[in-house]
C-alpha positions as CSV (number, residue, x, y, z in Angstrom):
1,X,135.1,50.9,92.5
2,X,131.8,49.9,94.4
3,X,131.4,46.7,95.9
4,X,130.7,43.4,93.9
5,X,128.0,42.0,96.2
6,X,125.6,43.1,99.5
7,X,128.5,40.9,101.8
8,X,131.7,43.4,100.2
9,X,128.9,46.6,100.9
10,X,128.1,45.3,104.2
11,X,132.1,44.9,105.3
12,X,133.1,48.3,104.3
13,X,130.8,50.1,106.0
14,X,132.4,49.7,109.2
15,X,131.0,52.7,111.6
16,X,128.2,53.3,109.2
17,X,127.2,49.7,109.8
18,X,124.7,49.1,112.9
19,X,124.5,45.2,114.2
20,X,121.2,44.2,116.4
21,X,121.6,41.1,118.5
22,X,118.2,41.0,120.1
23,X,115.6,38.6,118.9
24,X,113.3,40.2,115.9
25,X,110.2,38.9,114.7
26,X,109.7,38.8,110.9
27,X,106.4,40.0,111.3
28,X,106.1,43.8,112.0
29,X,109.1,43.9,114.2
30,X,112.3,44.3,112.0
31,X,110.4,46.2,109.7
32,X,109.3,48.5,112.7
33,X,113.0,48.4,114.0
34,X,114.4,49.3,110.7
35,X,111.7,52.0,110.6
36,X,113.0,53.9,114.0
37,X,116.1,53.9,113.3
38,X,116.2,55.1,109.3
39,X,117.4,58.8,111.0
40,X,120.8,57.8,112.0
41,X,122.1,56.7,108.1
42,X,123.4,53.9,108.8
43,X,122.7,50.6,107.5
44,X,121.2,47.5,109.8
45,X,122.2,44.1,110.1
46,X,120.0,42.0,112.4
47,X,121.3,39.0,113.5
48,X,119.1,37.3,115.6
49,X,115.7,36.6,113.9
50,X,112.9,34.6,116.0
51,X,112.2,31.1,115.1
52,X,114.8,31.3,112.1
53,X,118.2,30.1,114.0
54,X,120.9,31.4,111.6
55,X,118.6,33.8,109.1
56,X,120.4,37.3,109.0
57,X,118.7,40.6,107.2
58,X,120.3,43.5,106.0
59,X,118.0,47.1,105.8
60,X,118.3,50.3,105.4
61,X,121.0,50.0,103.1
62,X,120.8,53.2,101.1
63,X,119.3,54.9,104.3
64,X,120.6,57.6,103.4
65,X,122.8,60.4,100.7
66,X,126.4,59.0,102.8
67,X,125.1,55.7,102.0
68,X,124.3,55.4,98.7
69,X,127.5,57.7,97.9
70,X,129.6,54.7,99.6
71,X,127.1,51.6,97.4
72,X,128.9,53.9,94.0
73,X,132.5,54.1,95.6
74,X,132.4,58.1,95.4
75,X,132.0,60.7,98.6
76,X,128.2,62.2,98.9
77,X,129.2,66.2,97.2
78,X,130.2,63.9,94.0
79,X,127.3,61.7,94.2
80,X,124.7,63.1,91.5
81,X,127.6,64.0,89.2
82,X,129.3,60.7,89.5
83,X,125.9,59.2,88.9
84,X,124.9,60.7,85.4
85,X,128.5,60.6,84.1
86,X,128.1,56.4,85.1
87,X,124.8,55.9,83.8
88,X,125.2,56.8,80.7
89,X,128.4,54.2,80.2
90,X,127.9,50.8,79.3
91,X,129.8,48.1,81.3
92,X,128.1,44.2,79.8
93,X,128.0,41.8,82.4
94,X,130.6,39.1,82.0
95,X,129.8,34.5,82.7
96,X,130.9,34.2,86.3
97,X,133.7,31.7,87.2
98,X,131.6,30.2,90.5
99,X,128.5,31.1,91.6
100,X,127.6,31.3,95.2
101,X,124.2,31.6,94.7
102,X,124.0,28.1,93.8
103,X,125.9,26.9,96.2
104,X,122.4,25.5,98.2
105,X,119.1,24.2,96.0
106,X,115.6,23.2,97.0
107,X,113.8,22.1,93.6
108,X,110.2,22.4,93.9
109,X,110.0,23.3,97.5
110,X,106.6,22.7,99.6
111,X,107.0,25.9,101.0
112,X,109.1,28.8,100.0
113,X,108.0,30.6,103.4
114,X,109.9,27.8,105.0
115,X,113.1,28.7,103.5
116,X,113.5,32.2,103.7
117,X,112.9,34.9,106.9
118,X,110.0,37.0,104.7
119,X,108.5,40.2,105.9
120,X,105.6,41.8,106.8
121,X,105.8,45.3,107.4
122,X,102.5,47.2,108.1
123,X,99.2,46.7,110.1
124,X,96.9,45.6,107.7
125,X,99.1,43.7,105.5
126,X,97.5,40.9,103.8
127,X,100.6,39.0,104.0
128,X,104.3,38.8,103.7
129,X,105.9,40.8,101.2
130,X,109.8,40.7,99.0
131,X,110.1,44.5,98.5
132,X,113.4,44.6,96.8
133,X,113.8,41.6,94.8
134,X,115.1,42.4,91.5
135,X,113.0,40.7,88.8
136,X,114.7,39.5,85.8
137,X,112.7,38.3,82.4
138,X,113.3,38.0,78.9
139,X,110.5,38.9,76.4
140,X,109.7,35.9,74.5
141,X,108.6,38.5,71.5
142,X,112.5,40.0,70.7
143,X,114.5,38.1,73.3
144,X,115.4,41.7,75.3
145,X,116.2,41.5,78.8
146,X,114.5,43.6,81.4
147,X,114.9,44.4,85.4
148,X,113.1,45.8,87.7
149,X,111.7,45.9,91.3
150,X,108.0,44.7,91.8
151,X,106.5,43.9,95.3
152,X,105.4,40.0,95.2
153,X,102.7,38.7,98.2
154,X,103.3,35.7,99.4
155,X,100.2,33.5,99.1
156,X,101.7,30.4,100.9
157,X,103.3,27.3,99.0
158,X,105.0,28.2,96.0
159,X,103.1,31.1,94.7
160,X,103.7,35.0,95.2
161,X,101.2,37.4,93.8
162,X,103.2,40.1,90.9
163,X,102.4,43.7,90.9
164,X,103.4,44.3,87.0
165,X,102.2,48.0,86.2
166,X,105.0,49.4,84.8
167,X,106.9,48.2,81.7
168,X,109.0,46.2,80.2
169,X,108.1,43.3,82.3
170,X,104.2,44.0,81.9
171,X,105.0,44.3,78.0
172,X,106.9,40.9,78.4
173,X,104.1,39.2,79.9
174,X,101.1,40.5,77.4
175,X,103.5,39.3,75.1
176,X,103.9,36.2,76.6
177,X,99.7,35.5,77.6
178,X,99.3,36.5,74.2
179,X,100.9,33.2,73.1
180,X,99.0,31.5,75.7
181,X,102.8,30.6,77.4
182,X,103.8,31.8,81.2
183,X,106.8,34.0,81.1
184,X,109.9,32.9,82.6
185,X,111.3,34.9,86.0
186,X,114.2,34.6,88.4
187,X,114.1,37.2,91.5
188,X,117.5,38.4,92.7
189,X,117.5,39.1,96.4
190,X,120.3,40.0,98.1
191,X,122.2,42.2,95.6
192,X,125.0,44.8,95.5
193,X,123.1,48.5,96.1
194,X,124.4,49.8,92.9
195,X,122.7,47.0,91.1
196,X,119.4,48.3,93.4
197,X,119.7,51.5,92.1
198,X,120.1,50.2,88.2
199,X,117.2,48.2,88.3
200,X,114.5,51.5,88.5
201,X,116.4,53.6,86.5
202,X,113.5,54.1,83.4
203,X,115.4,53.0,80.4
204,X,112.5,52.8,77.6
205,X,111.2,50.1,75.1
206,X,114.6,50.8,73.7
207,X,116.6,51.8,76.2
208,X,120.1,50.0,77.0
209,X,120.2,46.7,79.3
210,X,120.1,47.7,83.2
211,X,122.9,45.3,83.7
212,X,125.2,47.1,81.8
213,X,123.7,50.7,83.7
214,X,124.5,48.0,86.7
215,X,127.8,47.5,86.3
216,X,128.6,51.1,85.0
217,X,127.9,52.1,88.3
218,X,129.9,50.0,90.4
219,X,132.9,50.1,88.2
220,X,132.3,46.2,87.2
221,X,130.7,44.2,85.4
222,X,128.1,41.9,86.8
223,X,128.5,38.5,87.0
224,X,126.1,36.1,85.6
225,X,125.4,32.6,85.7
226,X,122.4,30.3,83.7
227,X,119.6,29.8,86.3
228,X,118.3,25.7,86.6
229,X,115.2,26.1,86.0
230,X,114.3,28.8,83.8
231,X,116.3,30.1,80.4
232,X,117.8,33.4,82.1
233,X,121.1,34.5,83.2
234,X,121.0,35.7,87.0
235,X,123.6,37.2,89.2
236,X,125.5,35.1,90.6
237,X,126.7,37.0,93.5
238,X,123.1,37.3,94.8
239,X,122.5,36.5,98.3
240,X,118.9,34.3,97.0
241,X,117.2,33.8,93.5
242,X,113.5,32.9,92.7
243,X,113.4,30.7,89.6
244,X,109.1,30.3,88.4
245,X,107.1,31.5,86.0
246,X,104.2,34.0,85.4
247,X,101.0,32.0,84.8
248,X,99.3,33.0,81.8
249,X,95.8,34.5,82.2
250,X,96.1,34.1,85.6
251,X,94.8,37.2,88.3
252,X,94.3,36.9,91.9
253,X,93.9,39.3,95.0
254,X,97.2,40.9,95.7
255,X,97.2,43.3,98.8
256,X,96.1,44.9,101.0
257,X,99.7,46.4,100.8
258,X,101.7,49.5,102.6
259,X,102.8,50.9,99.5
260,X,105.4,53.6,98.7
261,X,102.5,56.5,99.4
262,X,101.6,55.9,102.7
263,X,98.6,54.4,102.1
264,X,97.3,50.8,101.5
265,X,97.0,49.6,98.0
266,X,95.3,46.4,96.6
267,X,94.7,44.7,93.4
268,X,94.5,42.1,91.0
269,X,97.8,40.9,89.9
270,X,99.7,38.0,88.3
271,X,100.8,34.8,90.0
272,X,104.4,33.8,89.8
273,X,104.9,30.0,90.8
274,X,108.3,29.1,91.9
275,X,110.5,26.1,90.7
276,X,113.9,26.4,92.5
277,X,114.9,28.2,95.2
278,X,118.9,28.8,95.4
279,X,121.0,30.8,97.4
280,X,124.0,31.3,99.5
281,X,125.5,29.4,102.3
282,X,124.8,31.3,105.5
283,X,122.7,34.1,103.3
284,X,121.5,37.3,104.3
285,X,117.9,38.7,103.3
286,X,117.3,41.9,102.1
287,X,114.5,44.0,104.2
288,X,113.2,47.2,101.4
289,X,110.4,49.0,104.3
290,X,108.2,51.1,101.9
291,X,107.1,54.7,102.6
292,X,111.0,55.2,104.3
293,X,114.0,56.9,103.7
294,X,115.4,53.8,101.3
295,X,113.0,54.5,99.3
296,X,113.5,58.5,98.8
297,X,117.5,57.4,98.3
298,X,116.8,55.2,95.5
299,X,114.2,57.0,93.4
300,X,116.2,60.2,93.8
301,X,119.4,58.6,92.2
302,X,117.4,57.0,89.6
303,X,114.8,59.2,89.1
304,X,115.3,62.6,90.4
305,X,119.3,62.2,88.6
306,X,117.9,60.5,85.6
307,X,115.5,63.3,85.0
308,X,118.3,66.0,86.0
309,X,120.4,64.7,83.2
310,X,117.6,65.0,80.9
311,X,117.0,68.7,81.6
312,X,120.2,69.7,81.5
313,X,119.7,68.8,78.4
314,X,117.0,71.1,77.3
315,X,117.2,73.8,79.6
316,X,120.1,76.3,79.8
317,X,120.7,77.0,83.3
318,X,119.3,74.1,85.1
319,X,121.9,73.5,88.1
320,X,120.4,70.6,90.4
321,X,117.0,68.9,91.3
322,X,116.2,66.9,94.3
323,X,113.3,64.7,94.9
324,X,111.3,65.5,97.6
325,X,111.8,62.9,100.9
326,X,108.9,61.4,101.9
327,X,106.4,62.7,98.3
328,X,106.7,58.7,96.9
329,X,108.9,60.8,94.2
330,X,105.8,62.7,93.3
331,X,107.3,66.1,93.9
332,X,110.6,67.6,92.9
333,X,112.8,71.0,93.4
334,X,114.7,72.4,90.6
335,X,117.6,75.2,91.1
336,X,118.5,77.5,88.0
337,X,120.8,80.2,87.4
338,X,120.1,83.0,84.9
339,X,116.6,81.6,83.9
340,X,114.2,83.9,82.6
341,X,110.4,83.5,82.9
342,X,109.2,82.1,80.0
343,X,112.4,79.1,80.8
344,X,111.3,78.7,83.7
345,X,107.6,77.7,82.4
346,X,109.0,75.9,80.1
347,X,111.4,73.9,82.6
348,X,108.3,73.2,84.5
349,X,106.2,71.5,81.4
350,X,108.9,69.4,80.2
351,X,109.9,67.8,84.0
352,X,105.9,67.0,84.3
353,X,105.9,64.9,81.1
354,X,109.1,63.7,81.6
355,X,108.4,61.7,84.6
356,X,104.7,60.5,84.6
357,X,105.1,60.6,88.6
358,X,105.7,64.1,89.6
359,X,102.9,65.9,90.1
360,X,104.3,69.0,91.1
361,X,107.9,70.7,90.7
362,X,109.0,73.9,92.3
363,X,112.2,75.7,90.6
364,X,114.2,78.5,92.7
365,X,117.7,80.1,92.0
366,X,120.7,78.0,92.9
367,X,121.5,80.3,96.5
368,X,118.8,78.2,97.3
369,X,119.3,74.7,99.2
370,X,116.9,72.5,97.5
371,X,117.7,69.6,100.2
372,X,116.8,72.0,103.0
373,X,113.5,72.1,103.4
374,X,113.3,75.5,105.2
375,X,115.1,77.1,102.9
376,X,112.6,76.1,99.9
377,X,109.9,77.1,102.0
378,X,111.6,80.5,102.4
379,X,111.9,80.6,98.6
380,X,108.2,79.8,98.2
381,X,106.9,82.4,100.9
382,X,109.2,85.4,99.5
383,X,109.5,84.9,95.9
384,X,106.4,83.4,94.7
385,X,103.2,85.2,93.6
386,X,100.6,82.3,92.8
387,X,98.9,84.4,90.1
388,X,101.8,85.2,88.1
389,X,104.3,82.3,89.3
390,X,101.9,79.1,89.4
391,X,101.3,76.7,86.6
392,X,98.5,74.1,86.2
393,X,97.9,71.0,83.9
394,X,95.2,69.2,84.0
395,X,93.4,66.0,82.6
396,X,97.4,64.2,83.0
397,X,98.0,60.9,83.6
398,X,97.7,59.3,86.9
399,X,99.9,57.2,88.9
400,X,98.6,53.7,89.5
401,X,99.5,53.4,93.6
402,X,98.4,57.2,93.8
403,X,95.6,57.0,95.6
404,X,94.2,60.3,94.8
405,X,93.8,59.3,91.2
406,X,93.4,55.9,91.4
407,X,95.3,55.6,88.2
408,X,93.2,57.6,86.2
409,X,93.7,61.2,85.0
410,X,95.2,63.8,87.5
411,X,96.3,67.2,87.3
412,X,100.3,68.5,88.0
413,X,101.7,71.7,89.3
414,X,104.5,74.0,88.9
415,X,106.1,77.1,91.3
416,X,108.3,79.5,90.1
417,X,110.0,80.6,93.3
418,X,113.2,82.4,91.5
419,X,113.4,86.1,92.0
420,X,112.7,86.5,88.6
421,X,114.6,88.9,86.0
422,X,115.7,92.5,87.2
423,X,114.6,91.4,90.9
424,X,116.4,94.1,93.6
425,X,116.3,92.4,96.9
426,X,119.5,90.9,98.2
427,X,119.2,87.8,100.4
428,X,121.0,88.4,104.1
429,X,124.1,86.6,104.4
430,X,127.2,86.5,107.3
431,X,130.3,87.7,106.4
432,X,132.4,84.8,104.9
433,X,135.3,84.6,107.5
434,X,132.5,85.2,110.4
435,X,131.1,82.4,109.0
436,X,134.2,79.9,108.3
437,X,135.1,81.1,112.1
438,X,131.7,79.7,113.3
439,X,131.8,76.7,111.8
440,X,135.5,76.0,113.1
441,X,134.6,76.8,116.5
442,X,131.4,74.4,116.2
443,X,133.2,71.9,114.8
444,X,135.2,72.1,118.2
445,X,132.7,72.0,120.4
446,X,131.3,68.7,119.0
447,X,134.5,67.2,119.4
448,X,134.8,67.9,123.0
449,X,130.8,66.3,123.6
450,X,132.5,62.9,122.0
């Protein structure tokens, strides 16, 4: 079983856990700290913030595969399989029996920039930014309950600008505005990882409840407890919720932003007000830096494992798919085995419609390490023929922080890298027990450098 809340995660990462006593600035520099040391995959806890005497935040929490392996309570070869088999069980959440989160309340605070150590992370950042709160809503039309994680700009007081482009919580508020009412929202902050990874996986209009996908994967159900200012159930284990409302009719400048590209994205967005402010005793604020290896984690369990389940599906043959670090999940590798041409198109069209994001997907055979980026490269370079093997759709939709479409129509790509049926050429390898022999006497060596 996974850990019930960030503090359980946090303890039981022991070695994998790095603790940084020197002062850090909210502004620029834990995000920059967090930033340099994302290659190590480990997890960060800074301890010492400037000018917050007691504030603690935790980053680079699914850092890396090892990670995010430990956040589902499985070992990383396991991790993709153990994710599909859990996500497509259903665990409800369950009334909690205390809630922590509660345990401290400002009610209509003067200034929620007071309260809590918020971040800003890039240059030309208009502002500070919560990158991983976990947005919870109901919509006033049907009563359904969504999730999900939308970047909110602080705009001083008791106001955040919302970016709401993707559904259901931009369904929830048309539905809402369209009654001329604001739409109720509480913000998690400070939640378990597997709850993280539940709240982006794409469910649909119809799709099942993310807190039972939540506690699916960490072997629990979630606890909940009624928020005191707003009609919505919130987890209760939370390190900090945001109880307010979406204004209705209300847009506003939101950004200039380091987005999830790479780039800087602005726009007009939604204005949440805040009510109550609760939290934790002693809590400890989650840091999200965009555009790093957190990011790649968590959209390549919910996406790129998501979208492997669905193809496995449809396409005999399909074997693994990884998305691409460092492509904002805009570009994914499928391996096959025993797929003909005319599959392999086909693999290629469905995974472009599939996910709206990707704009290009390369497929090789399965001797292929699709996490190894040199070996894909390989595969590209020797096996692909861009007359015969390349596939092209235009006039597709856009992605609305890509910033080469703007989020209008765009055009996707697909390689077929695989040898391709009655292919001759035999790929050098080492014999095996050369090989195992090799990696014993490596394995050695590194023991005698520690």
């Amino acid at each position: 079983m996974a850990s019930l809340d960030l503090r359980g995660f946090l303890d039981d990462l022991a070695g994998e856990l790095i603790r940084v006593g020197e002062p850090l600035d909210p502004q620029f520099e834990v995000a920059a700290l967090l930033s340099e040391v994302q290659g190590t995959g480990r997890a960060v806890l800074c301890e010492n913030i400037k000018g917050r005497s007691g504030a603690r935040i935790a980053g680079n929490l699914l850092s890396s595969r090892r990670l995010a392996a430990r956040a589902l309570g499985t070992s990383e070869d396991k991790l993709v399989d153990t994710y599909v088999a859990r996500s497509a069980q259903r665990v409800p959440p369950v009334p909690a029996q205390e809630a922590p989160v509660q345990a401290v309340v400002h009610r209509q605070p003067a200034d929620v920039g007071a309260l809590l150590p918020l971040l800003t992370h890039y240059e030309k950042d208009a502002a500070p930014f919560l990158t991983c709160g976990v947005v919870l809503a109901r919509d006033p039309a049907t009563g359904q309950r969504g999730m999900g994680i939308h970047r909110m700009m602080f705009k001083g007081g008791r106001r955040f600008g919302i970016l709401l482009a993707n559904p259901p919580l931009s369904q929830f508020l048309a539905n809402a505005e369209a009654s001329g009412k604001p739409l109720e929202v509480a913000v998690a902050l400070g939640v378990d990882p597997a709850m993280l990874i539940a709240s982006v996986v794409k469910t649909g209009p119809l799709g099942p409840d993310k807190m039972d996908i939540a506690g699916s994967l960490r072997g629990a159900p979630v606890e909940l407890v009624r928020g005191l200012t707003v009609d919505l159930e919130v987890p209760a284990r939370a390190e900090v919720v945001l109880e307010g409302r979406v204004l209705p009719g209300v847009r506003e400048p939101e950004g200039p932003f380091g987005e999830n590209t790479g780039y800087y994205f602005s726009n007009t967005s939604p204005v949440v007000e805040i009510d109550a402010v609760t939290h934790r005793e002693d809590f400890i604020f989650p840091a999200l830096v965009p555009w790093t290896a957190d990011v790649d984690t968590l959209l390549s369990l919910a996406g790129g494992a998501e979208l492997l389940g669905q193809l496995k599906g449809l396409v005999r043959g399909v074997v693994d798919l990884d998305i691409v670090p460092g492509t904002c999940s805009f570009a994914a590798v499928i391996a096959v085995k025993g797929c003909p041409a005319y599959e392999v198109r086909r693999l290629v069209h469905l995974a472009l419609n599939l996910d709206r994001r990707l704009k290009s997907v390369t497929v090789v055979d399965d001797d292929v390490d699709i996490r190894n980026p040199r070996e894909v490269a390989w595969a590209l370079a020797t096996r692909f023929q861009a007359d015969r093997d390349m596939v092209v759709l235009g006039g597709m939709e856009g992605y609305v922080i890509d910033p080469s479409s703007a989020g209008a129509a765009g055009a996707k790509m697909g390689f077929d890298a695989t040898r391709g049926a009655g292919a001759t050429f035999d790929r050098i390898a080492l014999p095996a027990g050369a090989a195992a022999r090799a990696r014993q006497v490596a394995a050695s060596l590194d023991r005698g450098r520690t």
